[in-house]
N, C-alpha and C positions, 0 to 999 in steps of 0.2 A: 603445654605448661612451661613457664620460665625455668621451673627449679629443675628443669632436666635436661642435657646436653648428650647428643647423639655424637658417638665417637666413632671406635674403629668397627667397620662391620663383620660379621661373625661368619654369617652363611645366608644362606635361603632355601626355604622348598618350595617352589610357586610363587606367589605374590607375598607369602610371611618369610621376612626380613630377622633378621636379630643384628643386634648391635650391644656392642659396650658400648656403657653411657655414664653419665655422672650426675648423683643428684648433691645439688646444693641448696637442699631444703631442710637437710636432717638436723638444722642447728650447729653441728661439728664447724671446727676453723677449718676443716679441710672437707672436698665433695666427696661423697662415699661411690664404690665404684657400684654398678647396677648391670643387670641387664634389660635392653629392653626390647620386645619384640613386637614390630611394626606388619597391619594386616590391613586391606580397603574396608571402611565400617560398611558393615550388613545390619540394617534392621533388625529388629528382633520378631522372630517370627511369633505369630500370635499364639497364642494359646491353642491348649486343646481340652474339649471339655471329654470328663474323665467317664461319664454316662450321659445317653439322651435325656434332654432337659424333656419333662411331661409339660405339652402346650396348655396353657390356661385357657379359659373356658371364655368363648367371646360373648360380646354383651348379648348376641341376638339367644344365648342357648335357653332354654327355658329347666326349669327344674321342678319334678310335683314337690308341692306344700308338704306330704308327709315323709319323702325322703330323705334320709342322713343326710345331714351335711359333706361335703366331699373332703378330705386330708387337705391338708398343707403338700403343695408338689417337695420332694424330696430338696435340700438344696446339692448344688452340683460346686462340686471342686476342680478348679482347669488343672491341670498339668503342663507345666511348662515345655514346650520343644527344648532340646538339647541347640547347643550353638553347631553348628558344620563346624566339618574338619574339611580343611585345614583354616583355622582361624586362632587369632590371639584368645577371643572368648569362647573358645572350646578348651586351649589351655589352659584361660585360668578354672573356669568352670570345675577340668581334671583334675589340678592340683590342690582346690579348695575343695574338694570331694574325698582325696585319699591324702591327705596331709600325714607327711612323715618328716621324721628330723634329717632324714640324709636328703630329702627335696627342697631345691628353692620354693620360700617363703614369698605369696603375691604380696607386693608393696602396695602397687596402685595399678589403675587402671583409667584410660579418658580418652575421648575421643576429638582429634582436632583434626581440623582442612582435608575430612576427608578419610580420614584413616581413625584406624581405632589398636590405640596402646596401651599394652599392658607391663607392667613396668614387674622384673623380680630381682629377688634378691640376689651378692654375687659372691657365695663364698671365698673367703681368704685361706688362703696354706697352703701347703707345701704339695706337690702333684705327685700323683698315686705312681709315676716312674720313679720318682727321687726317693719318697717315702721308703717305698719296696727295699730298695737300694741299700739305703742306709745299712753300715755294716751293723751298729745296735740295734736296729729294729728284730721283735721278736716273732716266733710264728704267731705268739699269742696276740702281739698285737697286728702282724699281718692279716692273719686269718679273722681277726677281727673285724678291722674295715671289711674285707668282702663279706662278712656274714652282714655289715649294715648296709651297705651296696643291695644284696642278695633282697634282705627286708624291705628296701623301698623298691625293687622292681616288683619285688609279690603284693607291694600295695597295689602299684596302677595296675597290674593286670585286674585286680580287685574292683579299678574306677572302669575298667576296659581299653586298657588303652597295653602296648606292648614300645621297648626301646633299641631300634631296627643297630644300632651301633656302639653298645657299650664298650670305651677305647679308657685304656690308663689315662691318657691326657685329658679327658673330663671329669675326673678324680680327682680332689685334693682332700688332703688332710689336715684337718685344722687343731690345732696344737694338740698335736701328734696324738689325738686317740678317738677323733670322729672322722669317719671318711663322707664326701657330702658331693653328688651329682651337680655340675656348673655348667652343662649344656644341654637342653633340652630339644635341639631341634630335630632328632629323631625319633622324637613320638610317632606312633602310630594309631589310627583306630582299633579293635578289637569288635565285631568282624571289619576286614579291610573290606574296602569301599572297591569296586572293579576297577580295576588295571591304577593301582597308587604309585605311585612316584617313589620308587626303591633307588636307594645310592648307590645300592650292591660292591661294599667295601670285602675285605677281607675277614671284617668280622658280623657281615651279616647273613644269617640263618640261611641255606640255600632253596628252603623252599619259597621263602620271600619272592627270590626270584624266578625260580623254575615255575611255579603254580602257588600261586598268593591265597588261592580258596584254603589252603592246606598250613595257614599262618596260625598258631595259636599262641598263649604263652609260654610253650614250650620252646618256641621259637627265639626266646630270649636266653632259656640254656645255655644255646649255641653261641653265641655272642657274650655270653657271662665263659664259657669254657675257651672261646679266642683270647678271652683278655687273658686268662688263665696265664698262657700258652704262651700267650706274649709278655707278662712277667716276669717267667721261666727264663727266658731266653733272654730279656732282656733289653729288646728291642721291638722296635714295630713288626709287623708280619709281612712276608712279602709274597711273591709264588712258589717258592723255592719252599716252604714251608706247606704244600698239599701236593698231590699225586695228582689230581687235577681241581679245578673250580671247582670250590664248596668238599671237596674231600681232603680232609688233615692229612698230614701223615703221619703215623703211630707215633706217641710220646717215648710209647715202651722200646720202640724199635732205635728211636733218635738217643735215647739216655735209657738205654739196660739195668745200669740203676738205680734210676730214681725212685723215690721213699713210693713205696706200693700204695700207700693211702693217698699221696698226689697224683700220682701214675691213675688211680680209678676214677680221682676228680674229676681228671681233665677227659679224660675217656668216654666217661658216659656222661660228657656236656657239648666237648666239642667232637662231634662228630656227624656226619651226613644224614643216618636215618633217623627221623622219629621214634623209630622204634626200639631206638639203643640207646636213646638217653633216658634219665629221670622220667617220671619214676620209677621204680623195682616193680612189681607187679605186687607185695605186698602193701606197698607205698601208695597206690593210686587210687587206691577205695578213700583216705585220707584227704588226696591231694591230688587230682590228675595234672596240674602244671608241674608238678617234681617240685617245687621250690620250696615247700616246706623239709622236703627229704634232703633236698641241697644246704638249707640254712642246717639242720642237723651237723650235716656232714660235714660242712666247714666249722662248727663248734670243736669237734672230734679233732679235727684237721688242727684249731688254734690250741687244744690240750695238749695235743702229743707231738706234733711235726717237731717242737726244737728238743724232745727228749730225746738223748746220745745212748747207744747201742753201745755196749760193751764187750772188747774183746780184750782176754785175761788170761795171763800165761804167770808161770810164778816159779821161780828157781835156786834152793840154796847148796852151798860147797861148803864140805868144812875146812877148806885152804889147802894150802901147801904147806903150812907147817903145824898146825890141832892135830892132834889125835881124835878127838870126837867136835862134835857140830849143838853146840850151846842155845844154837838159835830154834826156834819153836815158829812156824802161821798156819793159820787158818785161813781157807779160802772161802765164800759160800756164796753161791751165784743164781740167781734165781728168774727166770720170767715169766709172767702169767694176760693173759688174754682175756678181756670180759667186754662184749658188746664192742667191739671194734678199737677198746682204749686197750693197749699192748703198752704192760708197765715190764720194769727192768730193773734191779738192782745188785748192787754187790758189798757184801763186807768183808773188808780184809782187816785181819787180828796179828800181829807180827812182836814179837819176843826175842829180845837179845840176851842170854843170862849172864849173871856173874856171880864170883864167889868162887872158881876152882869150877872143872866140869861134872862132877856129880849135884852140886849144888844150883850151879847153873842151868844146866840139862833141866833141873827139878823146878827149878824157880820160872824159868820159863812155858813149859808143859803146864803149871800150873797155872799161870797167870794166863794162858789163851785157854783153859778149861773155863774157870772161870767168871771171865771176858763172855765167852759166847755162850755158859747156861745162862747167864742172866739177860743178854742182848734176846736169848732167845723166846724167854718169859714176856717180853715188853710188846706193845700192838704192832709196832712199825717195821719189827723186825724178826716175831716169828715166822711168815711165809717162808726167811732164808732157811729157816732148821724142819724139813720136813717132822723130825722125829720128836721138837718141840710140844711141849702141854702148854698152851701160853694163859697167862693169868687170867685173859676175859676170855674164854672161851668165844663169845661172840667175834672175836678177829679173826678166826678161821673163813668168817663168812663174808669175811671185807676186802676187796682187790688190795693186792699189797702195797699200791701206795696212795689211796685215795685223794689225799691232800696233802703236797708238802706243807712239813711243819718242822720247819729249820731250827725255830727255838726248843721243839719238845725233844728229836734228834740229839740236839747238843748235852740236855741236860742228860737222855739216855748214855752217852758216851761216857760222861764224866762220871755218873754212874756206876758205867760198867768198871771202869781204870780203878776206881777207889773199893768198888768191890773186890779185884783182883790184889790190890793192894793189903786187904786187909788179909785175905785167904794167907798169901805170901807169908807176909810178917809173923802169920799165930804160926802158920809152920814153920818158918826160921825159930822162930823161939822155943817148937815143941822138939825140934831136931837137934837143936844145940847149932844150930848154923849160923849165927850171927850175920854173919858175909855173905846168905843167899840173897839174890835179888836179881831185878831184870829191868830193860827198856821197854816200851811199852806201845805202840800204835795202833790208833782202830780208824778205818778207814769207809770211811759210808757213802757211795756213791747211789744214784739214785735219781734217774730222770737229768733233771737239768740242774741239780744241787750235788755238792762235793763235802764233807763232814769228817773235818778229823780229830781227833783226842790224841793227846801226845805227852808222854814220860820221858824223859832221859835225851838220847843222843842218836835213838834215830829218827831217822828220815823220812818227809815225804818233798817231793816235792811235783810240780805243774806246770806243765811244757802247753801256752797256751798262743795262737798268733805270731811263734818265734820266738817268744819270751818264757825261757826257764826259771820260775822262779821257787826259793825253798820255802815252805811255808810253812814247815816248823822251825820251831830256834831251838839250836844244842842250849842243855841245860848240864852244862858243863861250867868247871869254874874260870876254865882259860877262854870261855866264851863273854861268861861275863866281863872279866879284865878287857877283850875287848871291847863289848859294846862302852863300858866307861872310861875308853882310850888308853887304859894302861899299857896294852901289848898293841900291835898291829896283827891284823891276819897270820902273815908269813911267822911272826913269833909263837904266835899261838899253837902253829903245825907242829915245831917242833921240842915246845915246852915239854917236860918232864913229866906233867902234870894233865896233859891235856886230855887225859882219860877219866878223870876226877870229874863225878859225877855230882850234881846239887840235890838231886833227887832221886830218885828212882821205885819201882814195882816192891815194898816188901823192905826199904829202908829203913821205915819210920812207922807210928802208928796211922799218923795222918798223909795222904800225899792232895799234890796242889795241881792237877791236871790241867795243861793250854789246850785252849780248843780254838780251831781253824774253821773258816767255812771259803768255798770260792763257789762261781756258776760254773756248770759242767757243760762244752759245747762241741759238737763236732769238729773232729780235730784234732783233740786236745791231749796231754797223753798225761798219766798220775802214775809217779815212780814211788812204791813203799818200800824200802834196805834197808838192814842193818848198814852199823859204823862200818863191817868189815868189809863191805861194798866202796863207800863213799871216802875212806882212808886212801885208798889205790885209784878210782877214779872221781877228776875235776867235772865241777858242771859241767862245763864245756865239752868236756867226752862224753856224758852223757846225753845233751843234747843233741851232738853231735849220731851220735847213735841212731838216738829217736828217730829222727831228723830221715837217717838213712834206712828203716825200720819199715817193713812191708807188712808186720804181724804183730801181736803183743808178744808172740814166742818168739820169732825172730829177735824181738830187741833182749828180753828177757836171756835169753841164750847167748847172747852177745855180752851184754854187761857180766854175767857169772865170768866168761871164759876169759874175758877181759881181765878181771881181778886176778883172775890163778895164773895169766899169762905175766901182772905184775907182781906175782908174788905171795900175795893172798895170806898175810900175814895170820888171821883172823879168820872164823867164819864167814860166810856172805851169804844173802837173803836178799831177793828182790821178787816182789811183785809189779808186772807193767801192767796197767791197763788204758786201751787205745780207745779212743771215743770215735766212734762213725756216726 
């Protein structure tokens, strides 16, 4: 046909060819790119009939006058022969059989001088090495593409057919959230045909090679667990990467600790024996290719791989110059395990008082009481409080974080602050305290979400990629003068004033809570202090810490000793927590 131009060539297996090509049929001002794969035309073999045809009766037969008449012979339906493999019309045959969205789409098909071509589609975007790569890409959206990867190999094994070399480079991803197969040319039959034409790459199944009777589509595990592996790393695979031909070498042995849920991926996919990969032995009455158990597993894999493990250490001093320690937290740390999803959270509750230290002392104790009976009442956050009655009883029965719900979180938080607020305030009034009151933090970490609620003038802040940033604002009054340029920083430090609070726990009837949110990523580090911390140490010492920090105690223990080493005018209070 005119409307197609044979360009660069692809590969070959025997006499079928692939080529990039171009058609300029599609109406566009410009040729859309194609693939197309060139095969010598074979006939089509004839039919076959699906039952012997019963012969009709020749002229000479004679019949007696009083016997029935004989039936109508049955009619007979052919069946088509299959096309041979290796042929362009066995491919397309395959793919207009088990059509799936991550499969090239057949365009066309025709036969000229000789040869018979089938023309398909050639997705665009972005290759599944770049993809990967990308430092925003998510696990959800990683594990994504391979669970649709995963789906369109358990179609063809469906049409019978297996893909002897599933490599990252025949991956792309097309605006960023469909992953979609752009090479076709190692398909194989399903059963293999005697002694087939194996390329025996690094990422094909060893029994391909060693004994081809023994190929099933299990055999594509192997080859889906290489790309794996080579993700991982980062690069193509070479020798240096098995103990010998067709034997890996341990993931668990090369990266000690890689996330256990990937570590089991790649293990029981990429490995030598049949008998160690997919499926489980409960799995295979289901599915003996594994690949319904694999598509599972990578669902699993895209829920939890990017949720951050929390390590929490928490430390306050009441200075070098208090006689008592004003400040008040709560820690609550929880994990729980259901069907393979391992969820994680923590909330941290921190209180700075004021008003003199019996009043303080009291305003604070009070505002993290609470802070956490009512965080504890609510769905999302009684798992933290073992000894909680939570309002819907049914939440006992719910993993504890089923579904982030960033918006309901928030409104929980603000919640909890204005609860405490009011408690506060009736007791300053029942006490004759006028001047009790406190600062206020609640701090909600959880999977891959960060939630804070914030009173007064202390602190959190978020050590993410190198970048320290404070992500609450002093609600002070020398804070304000600067945001609206009256003071500068440096004035602000040392105004007279600069302890003058706009708001606070137990002030007023009503208080006006800020509420933060950022994503939580491995890495990452979340500092909760009072002012008595962050008076004596600059960002910069504190990141600097982090920075140098092997543990969340390690840092945690450092920043306290830090303040007392400067002096420690005030209380200090610090909670770290480290993300892995």
């Amino acid at each position: 046909k005119e409307r197609y131009v044979l360009a660069e060539r692809l590969g070959a297996r025997g006499e079928i060819i692939r080529f990039r090509g171009l058609d300029h049929g599609t109406g566009s001002l410009e040729p859309v790119p194609v693939v197309i794969v060139r095969s010598p035309f074979t006939p089509p073999a004839e039919t076959v009939p699906a039952a012997e045809e019963v012969p009709a009766a020749s002229a000479e037969s004679t019949v007696a006058p009083d016997a029935p008449a004989q039936a109508e012979a049955p009619s007979v339906e052919a069946v088509p022969v299959e096309p041979p493999w290796p042929s362009s019309a066995w491919e397309r045959a395959l793919l207009e059989k088990v059509s799936h969205s991550s499969l090239p789409r057949v365009l066309d098909q025709f036969t000229q001088d000789g040869f018979e071509y089938l023309v398909e589609e050639l997705p665009i975007g972005q290759v599944l090495w770049d993809a990967w790569d990308d430092p925003q890409a998510s696990a959800e959206q990683r594990f994504g593409w391979l669970k649709q990867i995963a789906g369109a190999l358990h179609h063809l094994h469906q049409g019978g057919a297996i893909l002897e070399g599933l490599r990252p480079d025949i991956v792309v991803v097309v605006n960023g959230e469909h992953a979609r197969l752009t090479d076709l040319a190692d398909l194989l039959p399903l059963p293999l045909p005697p002694n087939p034409p194996i390329r025996a790459t690094h990422y094909t199944a060893p029994e391909l090679v060693l004994n081809s009777d023994l190929a099933t589509a299990r055999s594509d595990l192997y080859s889906f667990g290489a790309m794996l592996f080579a993700l991982h790393l980062g690069r193509e695979l070479t020798e240096l990467d098995f103990e010998m031909q067709g034997v890996p070498k341990s993931i668990y042995q090369r990266f000690p600790d890689i996330h256990p849920l990937f570590g089991r991926l790649v293990s029981k996919t990429f490995c030598r024996e049949l008998s160690q990969r997919l499926p489980t032995e409960d799995a295979a009455g289901e599915d003996a290719t594994g690949f319904a158990e694999l598509i599972r597993t990578l669902e699993t894999c895209r829920r939890t791989l990017d949720q951050a493990r929390l390590d929490i250490a928490s430390w306050t001093t009441t200075g070098m110059v208090r006689t008592g320690n004003e400040d008040a937290f709560a820690l609550l740390h929880a994990t729980d395990a259901r069907e393979n999803g391992l969820n994680e959270a923590a909330l941290v509750l921190l209180a700075d008082g004021m008003g003199g230290y019996e009043a303080g002392e009291v305003a604070a104790a009070m505002a993290i009481r609470a802070m956490r009976q009512y965080l504890a009442q609510q769905r999302p956050f009684a798992p933290l409080a073992e000894d909680a009655q939570p309002a819907q009883p049914e939440a006992q029965a719910e993993p504890m974080a089923p579904a982030p719900d960033r918006e309901l979180w928030k409104q929980h938080v603000v919640a909890a602050l204005r609860e405490a607020n009011q408690k506060v305030f009736e007791a300053s009034r029942d006490a004759g305290r006028h001047n009790m009151g406190c600062t206020a933090e609640v701090v909600y970490a959880a999977g891959r979400d960060l939630i804070v609620g914030h009173v007064g003038d202390s602190r959190t802040y978020h050590l993410q990629a190198g970048n320290l940033v404070q992500m609450t604002r002093d609600q002070t009054w020398v804070n304000r003068m600067v945001e609206i340029g009256a003071f500068t920083p440096e004035e602000a430090e040392q105004h007279p004033r600069r302890n003058e609070l706009q708001q606070a726990i137990g002030g007023h009837p009503e208080v006006e809570p800020a509420v933060y949110e950022a994503s939580l990523k491995p890495g990452d580090w979340v500092i909760v202090c009072s002012d008595g911390l962050t008076n004596h140490l600059p960002p910069d010492t504190i990141k600097e810490i982090l920075q140098s920090s092997a543990s969340a105690e390690a840092a945690a223990r450092r920043l306290i000793n830090l303040t007392n080493l400067a002096g420690a005018t005030d209380n200090a209070t610090v909670v770290a927590i480290r993300a892995t």
